[in-house]
N, C-alpha and C positions, 0 to 999 in steps of 0.2 A: 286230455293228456298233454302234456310239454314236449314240446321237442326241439332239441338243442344244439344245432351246427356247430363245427368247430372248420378251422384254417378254412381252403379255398370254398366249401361248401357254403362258408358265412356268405361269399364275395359272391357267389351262384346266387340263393336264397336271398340277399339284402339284410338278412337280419339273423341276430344271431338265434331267436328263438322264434316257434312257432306254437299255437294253441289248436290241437285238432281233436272231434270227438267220433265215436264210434269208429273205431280202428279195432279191430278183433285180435289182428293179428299181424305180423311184420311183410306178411307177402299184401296183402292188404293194403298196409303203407305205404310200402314202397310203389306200388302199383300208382295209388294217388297222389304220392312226391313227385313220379316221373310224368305222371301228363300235367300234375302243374308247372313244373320243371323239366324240359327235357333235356336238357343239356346233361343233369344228371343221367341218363342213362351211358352217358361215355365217362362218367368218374368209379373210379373203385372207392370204395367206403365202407366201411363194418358199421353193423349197428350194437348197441345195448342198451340193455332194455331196465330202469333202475340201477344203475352202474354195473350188472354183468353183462359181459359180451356175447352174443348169442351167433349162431350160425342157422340157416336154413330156417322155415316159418317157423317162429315161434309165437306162443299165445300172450297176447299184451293187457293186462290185468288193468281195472278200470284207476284212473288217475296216475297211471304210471309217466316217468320220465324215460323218455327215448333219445340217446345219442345218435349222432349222425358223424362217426369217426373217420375223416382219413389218413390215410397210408400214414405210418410213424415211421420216422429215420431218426437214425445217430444213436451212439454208443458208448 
């Protein structure tokens, strides 16, 4: 699967994308973003999963694209 930082997240991770396999699931991911990252566990971020936004585990379908969104401002 892809996965695809955007704003200060790029500047955490180094790079704007990352390639990772067997990921099941987004509690999963997350789980493995934050011990390779810790710093991530003090940023708020949404994820989605093939450009819809998801909340709460959701199941991550094999070759999917995963955003790693944070917080949007301005009007």
């Amino acid at each position: 699967m892809k996965i695809l930082a955007f704003g200060k997240i790029v500047e955490l991770l180094g790079k704007t994308e990352l390639e990772l396999d067997n990921m099941p699931n987004t509690d999963i991911l997350l789980g493995f973003l934050q011990q390779q990252y810790p710093e991530l566990k003090n940023m708020k971020f949404s994820l989605a999963v093939n450009k819809k936004q998801v909340t709460g585990n959701t199941e991550i379908p094999q070759g999917a694209e995963v955003a790693l969104l944070p917080p949007f401002s301005g009007g």
